[in-house]
C-alpha positions in Angstrom: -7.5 -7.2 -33.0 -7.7 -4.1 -35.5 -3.9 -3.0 -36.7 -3.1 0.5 -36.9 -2.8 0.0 -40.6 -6.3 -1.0 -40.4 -7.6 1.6 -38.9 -5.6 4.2 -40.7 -7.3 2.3 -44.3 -10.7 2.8 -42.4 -9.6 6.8 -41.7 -8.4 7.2 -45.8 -11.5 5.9 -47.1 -13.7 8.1 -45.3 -11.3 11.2 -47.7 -13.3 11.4 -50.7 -9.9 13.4 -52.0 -9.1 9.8 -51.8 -11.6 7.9 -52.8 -12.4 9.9 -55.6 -9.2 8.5 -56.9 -8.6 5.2 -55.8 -12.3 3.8 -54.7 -11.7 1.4 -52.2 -8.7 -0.4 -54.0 -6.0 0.3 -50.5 -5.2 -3.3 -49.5 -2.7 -4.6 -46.8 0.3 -5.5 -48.3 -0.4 -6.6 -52.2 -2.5 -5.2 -54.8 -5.2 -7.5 -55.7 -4.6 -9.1 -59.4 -7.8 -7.2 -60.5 -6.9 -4.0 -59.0 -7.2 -1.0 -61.6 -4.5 1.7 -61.2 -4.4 3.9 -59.2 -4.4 1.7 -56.2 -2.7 1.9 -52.9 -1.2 -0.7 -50.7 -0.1 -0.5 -46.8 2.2 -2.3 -44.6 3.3 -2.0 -41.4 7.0 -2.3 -41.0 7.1 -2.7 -37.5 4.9 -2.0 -33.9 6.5 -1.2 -31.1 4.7 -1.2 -27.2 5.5 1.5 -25.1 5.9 0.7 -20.8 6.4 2.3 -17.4 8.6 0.5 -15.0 5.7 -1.9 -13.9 3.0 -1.5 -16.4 2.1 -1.0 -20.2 2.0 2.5 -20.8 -1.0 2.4 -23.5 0.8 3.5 -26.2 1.7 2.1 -29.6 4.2 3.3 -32.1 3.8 1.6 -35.6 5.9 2.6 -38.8 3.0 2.4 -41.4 4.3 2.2 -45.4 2.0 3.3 -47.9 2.8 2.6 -51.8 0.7 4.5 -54.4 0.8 2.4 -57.8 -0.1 4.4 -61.0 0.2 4.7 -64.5 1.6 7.5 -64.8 4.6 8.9 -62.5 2.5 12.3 -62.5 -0.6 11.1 -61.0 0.9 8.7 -58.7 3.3 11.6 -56.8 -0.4 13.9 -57.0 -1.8 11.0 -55.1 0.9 10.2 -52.6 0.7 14.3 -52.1 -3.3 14.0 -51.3 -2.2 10.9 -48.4 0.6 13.0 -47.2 -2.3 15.8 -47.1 -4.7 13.6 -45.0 -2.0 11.9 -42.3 0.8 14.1 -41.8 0.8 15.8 -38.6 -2.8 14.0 -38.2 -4.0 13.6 -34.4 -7.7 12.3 -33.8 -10.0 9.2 -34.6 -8.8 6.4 -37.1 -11.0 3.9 -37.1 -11.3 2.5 -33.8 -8.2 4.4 -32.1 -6.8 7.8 -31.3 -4.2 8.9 -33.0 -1.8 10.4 -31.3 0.9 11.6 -33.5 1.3 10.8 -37.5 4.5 12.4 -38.5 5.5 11.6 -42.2 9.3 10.4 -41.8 10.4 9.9 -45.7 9.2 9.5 -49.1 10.5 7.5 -52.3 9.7 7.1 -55.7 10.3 3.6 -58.5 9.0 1.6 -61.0 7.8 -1.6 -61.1 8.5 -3.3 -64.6 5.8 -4.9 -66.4 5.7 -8.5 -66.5 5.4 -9.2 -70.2 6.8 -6.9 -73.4 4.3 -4.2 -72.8 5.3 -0.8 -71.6 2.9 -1.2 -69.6 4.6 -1.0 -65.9 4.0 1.0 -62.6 4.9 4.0 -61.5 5.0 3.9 -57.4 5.8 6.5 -54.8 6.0 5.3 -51.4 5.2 7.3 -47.6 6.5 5.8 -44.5 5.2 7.2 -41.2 5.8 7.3 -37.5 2.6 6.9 -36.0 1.8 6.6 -32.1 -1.9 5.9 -31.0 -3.5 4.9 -27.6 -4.0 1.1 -27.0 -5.7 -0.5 -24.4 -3.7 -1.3 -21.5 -4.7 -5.1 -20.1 -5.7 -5.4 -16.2 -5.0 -7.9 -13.7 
């Protein structure tokens, strides 16, 4: 089973706004250890299933988090702009599924420390959004 996540990595990569930038370096969840910034990580918060009174209605609703990790707080803002360019208010193909909706519902910004006396940290801005795509409904 693809995730929406997935599938919405699958629809990014094919943004050469994107990939220009990051290569393929989005990964579920964590950053990989070798990962060179900029890099970009996605998770899905939660999936919800949407039903009539006797069926599954063939919706889904996922709340998809995407974290942009950088060097710089500059350049990782300019990329979390270029993914807020690409999804927000997005309807059509992603991956294998139909979007339906993608609205962006809020942004935030940190720093991830480094790890040993470096200066040497991470600058991260983070887009959460509300997206609802067409799932297959199962039959009996």
């Amino acid at each position: 089973m693809t995730t929406t996540g997935s599938n919405i990595r699958t629809y990014l990569l094919t943004k050469s706004a994107i990939t220009d930038v990051i290569g393929t370096r989005l990964r579920p969840d964590v950053l990989a250890q070798s990962d060179t910034l900029p890099a970009m990580t996605y998770s899905e918060m939660y999936t919800n299933h949407f039903y009539t009174i006797d069926a599954a209605a063939g919706i889904e609703n996922c709340m998809l988090e995407i974290m942009v990790y950088s060097e710089t707080r500059t350049q990782a803002d300019s990329l979390a702009d270029l993914v807020r360019q690409q999804l927000q208010g997005y309807r059509g193909t992603a991956g294998s599924v139909e979007v339906i909706s993608c609205k962006l519902d809020d942004t935030g910004h940190g720093y991830e420390q480094p790890t040993d006396d470096s200066d040497n940290g991470k600058y991260i801005s983070g887009l959460r959004f509300d997206i609802h795509v067409q799932e297959t409904t199962p039959t009996f």
